[in-house]
C-alpha positions in Angstrom: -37.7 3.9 31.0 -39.6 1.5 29.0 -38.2 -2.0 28.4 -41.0 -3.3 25.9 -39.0 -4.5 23.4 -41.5 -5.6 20.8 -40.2 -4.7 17.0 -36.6 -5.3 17.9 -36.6 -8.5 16.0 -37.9 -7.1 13.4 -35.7 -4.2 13.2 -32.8 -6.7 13.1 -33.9 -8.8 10.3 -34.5 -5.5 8.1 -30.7 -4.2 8.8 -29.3 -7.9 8.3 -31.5 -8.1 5.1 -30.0 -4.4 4.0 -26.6 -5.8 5.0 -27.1 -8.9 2.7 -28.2 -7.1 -0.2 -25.6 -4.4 0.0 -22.6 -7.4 0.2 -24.8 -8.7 -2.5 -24.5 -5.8 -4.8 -20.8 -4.8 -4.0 -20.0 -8.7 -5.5 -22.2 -8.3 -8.7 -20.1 -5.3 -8.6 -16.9 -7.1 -8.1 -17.8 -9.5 -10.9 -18.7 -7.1 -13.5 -15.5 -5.4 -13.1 -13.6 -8.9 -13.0 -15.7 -9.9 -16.6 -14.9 -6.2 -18.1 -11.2 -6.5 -17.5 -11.0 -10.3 -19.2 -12.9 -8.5 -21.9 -10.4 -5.2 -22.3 -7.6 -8.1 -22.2 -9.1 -10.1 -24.5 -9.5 -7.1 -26.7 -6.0 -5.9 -26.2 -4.0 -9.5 -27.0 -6.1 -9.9 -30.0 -5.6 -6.6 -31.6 -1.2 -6.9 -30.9 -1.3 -9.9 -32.5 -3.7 -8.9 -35.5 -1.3 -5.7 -35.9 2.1 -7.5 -35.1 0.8 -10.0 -38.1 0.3 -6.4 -40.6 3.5 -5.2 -39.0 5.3 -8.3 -40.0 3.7 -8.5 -43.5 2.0 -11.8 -42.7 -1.6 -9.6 -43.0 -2.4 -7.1 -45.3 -3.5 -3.4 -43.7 -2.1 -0.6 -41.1 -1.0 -2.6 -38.3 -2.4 0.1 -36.1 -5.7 0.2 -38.1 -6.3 -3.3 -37.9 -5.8 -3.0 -34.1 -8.5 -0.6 -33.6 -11.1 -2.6 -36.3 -10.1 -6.1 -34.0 -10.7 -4.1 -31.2 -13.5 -2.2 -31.9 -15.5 -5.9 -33.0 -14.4 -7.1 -29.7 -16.6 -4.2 -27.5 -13.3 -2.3 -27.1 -11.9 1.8 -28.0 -8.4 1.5 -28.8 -6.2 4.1 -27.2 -2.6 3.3 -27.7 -0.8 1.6 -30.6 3.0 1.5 -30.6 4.9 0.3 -33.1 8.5 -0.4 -31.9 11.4 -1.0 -33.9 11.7 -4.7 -33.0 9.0 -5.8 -35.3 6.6 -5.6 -31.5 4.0 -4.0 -31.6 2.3 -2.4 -27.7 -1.5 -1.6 -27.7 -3.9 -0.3 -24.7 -7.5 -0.9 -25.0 -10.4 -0.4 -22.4 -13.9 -1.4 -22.4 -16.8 0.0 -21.2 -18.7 -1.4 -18.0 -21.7 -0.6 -16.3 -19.7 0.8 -13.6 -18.4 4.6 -13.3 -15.2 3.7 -14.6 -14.1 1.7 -17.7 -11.8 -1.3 -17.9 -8.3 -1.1 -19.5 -6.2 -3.9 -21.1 -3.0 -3.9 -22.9 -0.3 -6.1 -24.8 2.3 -6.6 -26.6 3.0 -8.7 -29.6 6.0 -9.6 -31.6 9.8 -11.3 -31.2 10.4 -12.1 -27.8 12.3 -8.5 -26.5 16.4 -8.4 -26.4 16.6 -8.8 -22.9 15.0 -12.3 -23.1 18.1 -15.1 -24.1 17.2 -18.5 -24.5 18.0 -21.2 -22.1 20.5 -23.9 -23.4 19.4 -27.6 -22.5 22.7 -29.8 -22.0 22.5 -33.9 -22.3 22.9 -33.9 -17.9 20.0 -32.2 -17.6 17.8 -34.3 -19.5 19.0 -37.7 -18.1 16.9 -37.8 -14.5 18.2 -40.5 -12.1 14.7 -43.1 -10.7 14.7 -44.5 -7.0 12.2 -47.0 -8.2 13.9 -48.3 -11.5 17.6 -48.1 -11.4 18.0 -46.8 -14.6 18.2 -43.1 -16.0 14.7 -41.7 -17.7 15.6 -40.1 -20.5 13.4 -38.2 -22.6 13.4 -38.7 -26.3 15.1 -36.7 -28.9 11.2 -35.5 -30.8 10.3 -34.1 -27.3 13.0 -31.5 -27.5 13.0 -30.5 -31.2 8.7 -30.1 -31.5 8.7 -27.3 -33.5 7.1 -24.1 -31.1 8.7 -25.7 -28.1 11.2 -23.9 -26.4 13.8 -25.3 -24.0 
């Protein structure tokens, strides 16, 4: 049995090195599949609101051909374009990556769906009680009625 043990060290430099480069490429990996879905979601909210706008009549066109032309100049292949009978409209995009697989994105644009009430604000809840001043903070009456702000 030989215990000459000359080379080992730099056996274990070349598998650490191998073991660096290989976390190395599995996190460019990670990355370019973490840019590719922003991109494919990107893609996707852009093109439901570009067709919920056509759907709506606020933009001329085929809601579901303006989709694909927004998606298309944002680097994605539109798959899916539902129009619904709320005035929403539901796309699915997905992007192509440098890895085996694509990305995919989707969204939905339009009124806010039925099942979403809005939250009535009463007087109480805006008058907040201070330790430090002895006096109820109130918040004035422009906060609450910005128009796009919803209480």
């Amino acid at each position: 049995m030989s215990t000459d043990e000359s080379g080992a060290g730099t056996m274990l430099a070349t598998g650490l090195a191998l073991a660096v480069l290989l976390l190395m490429a599995l996190l460019l990996g990670l990355g370019q599949a973490a840019a590719a879905a922003a991109r494919a979601a990107t893609a996707a909210d852009l093109a439901a609101l570009a067709a919920a706008d056509a759907y709506r009549g606020l933009s001329q066109g085929a809601p579901c051909q303006l989709a694909a032309e927004v998606s298309e100049r944002n680097g994605a292949t539109l798959h899916e374009c539902t129009l619904a009978g709320d005035r929403s409209v539901q796309v699915r995009v997905s992007v192509g990556t440098s890895l085996p697989w694509p990305a995919h994105g989707s969204a939905r644009a339009g009124p806010p769906p039925d099942t979403v009430y809005p939250v009535s604000v009463s007087a109480s809840l805006i008058a907040v009680s201070s330790d430090w001043l002895d006096r109820p903070l109130t918040l004035p009456m422009a906060f609450w009625t910005l128009p796009g702000l919803a209480i």
